[in-house]
C-alpha positions in Angstrom: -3.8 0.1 45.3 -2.8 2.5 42.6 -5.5 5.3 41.8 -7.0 5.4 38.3 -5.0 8.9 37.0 -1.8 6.4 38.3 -3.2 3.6 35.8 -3.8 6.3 32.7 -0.6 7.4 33.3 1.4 4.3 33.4 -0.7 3.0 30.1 0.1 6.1 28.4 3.9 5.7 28.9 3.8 1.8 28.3 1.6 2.9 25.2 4.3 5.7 24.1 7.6 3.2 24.9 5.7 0.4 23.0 5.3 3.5 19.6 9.0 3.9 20.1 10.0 0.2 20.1 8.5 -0.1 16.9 9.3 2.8 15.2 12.9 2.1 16.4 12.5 -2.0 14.6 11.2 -0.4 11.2 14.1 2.0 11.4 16.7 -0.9 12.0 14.8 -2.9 9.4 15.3 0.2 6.8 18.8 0.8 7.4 19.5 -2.9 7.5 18.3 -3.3 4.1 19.3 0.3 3.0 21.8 -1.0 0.2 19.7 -4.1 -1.8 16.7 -1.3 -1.4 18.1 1.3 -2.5 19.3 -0.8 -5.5 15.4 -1.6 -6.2 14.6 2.2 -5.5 17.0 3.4 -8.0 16.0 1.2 -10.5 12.2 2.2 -10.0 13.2 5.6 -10.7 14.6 4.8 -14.0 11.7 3.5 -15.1 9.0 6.0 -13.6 7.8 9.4 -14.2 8.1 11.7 -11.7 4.5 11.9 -11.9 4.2 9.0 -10.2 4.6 8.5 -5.9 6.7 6.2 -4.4 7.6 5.3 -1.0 9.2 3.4 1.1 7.8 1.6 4.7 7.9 -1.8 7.0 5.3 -4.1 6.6 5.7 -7.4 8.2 9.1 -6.7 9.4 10.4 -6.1 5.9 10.7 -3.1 3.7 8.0 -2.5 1.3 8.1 -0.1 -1.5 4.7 1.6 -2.3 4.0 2.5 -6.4 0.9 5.1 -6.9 0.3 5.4 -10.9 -2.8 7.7 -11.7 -4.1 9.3 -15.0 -3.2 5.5 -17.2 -4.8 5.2 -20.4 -5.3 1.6 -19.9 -3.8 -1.2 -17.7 -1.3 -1.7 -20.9 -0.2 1.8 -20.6 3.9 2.0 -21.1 4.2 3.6 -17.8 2.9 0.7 -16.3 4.6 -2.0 -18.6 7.5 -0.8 -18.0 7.4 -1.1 -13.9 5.6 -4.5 -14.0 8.5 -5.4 -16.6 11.0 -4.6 -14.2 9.2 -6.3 -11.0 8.7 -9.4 -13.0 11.9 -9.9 -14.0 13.5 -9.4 -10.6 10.6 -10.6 -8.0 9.7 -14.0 -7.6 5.7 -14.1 -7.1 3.0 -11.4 -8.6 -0.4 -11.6 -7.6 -3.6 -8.9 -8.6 -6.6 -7.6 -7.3 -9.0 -5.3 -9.0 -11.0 -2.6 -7.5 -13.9 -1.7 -10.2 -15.2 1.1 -8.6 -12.1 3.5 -8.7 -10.9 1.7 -12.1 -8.0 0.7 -10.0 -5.8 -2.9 -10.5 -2.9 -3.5 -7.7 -0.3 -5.8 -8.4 1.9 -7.2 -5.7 5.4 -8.6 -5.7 7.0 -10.3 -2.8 10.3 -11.9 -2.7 12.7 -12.8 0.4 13.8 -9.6 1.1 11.3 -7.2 0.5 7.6 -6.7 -1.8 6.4 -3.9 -3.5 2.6 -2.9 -4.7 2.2 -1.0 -7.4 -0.9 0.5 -7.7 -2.1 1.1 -10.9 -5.9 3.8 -11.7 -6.8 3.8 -14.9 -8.9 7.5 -16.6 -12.2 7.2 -16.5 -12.7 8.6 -20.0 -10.0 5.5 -20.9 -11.1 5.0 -24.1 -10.3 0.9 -23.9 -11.4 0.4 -19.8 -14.7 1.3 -18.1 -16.9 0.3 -15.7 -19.5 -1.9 -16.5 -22.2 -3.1 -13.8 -22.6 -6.8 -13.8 -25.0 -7.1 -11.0 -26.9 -5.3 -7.9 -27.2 -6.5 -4.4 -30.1 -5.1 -2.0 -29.3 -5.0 1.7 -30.9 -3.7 4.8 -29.4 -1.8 7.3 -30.8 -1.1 10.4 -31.1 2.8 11.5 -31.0 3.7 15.3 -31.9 6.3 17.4 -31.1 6.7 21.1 -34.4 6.9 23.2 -34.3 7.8 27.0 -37.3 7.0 29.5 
């Protein structure tokens, strides 16, 4: 019977070869795809600032490409028409989901070889986008305390 500091130690090194497996299929996955990626990443550049982060990681065994765009004027800003121009036309499904409460809109491309989100937060002194509360919801939430006899 192995001892219990025998156990950690074997779970810890199963745990840390397990880390390295993966790391090492995300790297393959990059460098497989480094040439129709890099194609997509170039052309991204082109049409953002600087301003704006990109980056580049494996989700779901593929590469996907990560737009941050802050400081918009509105969801029509040029900035952003011009990258959602550029997915369209080369991406085969968009879909979007809205996050009032940061006055943030992501929009998600996928196609067969990779997807990208761009992630789109509007001012909030926009002068054409605000918030605007179109309900309330009460809940209860039970508080604990730890009590010893």
């Amino acid at each position: 019977m192995q001892s219990k500091a025998t156990m950690a130690f074997a779970s810890g090194l199963a745990d840390a070869k397990r880390s390295v497996e993966s790391a090492t299929a995300q790297l393959n996955v990059i460098k497989t795809n480094r040439k129709p990626i890099g194609k997509v990443l170039r052309a991204l550049e082109k049409v953002t600032l600087s301003s704006e982060r990109m980056y580049l990681m494996v989700s779901n065994n593929q590469p996907h490409i990560y737009i941050g765009m802050y400081n918009l004027e509105s969801f029509k800003d040029d900035r952003l028409a011009n990258v959602l121009g550029y997915l369209s036309e080369t991406m085969d499904n968009m879909k979007s989901e809205d996050w009032p409460q940061s006055l943030n809109r992501d929009y998600r491309f996928t196609s067969s070889t990779h997807s990208v989100t761009v992630s789109a937060y509007v001012r909030d002194d926009s002068p054409t986008c605000r918030k605007v509360v179109v309900g309330s919801e009460l809940r209860t939430v039970e508080k604990y305390e730890i009590v010893c006899d």
